[in-house]
N, C-alpha and C positions, 0 to 999 in steps of 0.2 A: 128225827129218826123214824123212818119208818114199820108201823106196827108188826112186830112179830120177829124184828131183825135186830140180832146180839151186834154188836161194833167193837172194836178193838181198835186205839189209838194213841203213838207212840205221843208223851206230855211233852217230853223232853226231859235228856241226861238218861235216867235209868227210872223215868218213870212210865206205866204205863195205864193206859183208862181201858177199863172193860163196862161197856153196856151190857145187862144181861136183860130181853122184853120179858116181864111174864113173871119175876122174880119180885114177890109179894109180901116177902115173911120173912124174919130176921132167921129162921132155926134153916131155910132154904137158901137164905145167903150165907150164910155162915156154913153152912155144909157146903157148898160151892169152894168157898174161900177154901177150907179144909184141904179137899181133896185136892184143888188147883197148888196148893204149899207141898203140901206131901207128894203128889208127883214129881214135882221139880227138885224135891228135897231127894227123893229115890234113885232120880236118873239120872245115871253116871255122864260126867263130862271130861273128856281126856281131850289133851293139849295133843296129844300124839297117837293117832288111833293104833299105829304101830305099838307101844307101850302101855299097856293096859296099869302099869305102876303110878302111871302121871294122870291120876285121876283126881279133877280138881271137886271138892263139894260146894254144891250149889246149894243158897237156902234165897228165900223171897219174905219179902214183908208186905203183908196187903191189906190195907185199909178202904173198908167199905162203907157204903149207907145207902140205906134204904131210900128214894128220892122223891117219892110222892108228895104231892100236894108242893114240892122246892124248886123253886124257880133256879136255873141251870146255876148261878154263881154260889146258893148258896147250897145245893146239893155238892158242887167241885170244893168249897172250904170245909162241909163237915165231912166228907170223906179224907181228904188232907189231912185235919186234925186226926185222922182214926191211923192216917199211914205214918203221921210220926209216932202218934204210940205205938203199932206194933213193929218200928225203928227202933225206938228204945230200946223195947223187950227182945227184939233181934227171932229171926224167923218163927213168927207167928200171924194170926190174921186179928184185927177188931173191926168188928161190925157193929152199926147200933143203927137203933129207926129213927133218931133225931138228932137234933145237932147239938154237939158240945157246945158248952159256952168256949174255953178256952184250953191250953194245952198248959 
């Protein structure tokens, strides 16, 4: 990736990867995470833009980490482990700087 450039890449199914450059600190990714839930959580999606009644709610689960010093595979598994936890917990975000051991 080239330095200073965010990337967004569909995994596959309904998952998706966000590179974010420049993002250092867990209180910055996890504010990140935040606002990116809570926007999606806020804004309306209608099946029928004619009907404003058919308003379906959207909520997102996102699992993050911090990937410094992680070689790409095991940066992709300790963010994994972070996106089934907050699956579990159902729209929320977990971040951490290091890798879980297991779920």
């Amino acid at each position: 990736m080239q330095e200073g450039a965010d990337m967004v890449a569909r995994l596959g199914g309904e998952e998706i990867a966000v590179l974010l450059d420049g993002v250092d600190n867990l209180d910055d990714l996890r504010n990140i995470a935040e606002i990116l839930r809570t926007a999606i959580e806020m804004t309306p999606f209608s099946i029928d833009k004619n009907d404003s009644n058919r308003v379906i709610p959207l909520t997102i689960s996102i699992g993050g980490l911090l990937i410094s010093g992680l070689d790409s595979n095991e940066a992709m598994r300790g963010a994994d482990i972070n996106l089934y936890k907050a699956k579990e917990m159902r729209n929320c975000s977990v971040v951490s700087e290091t890798l879980a051991k297991t779920i």
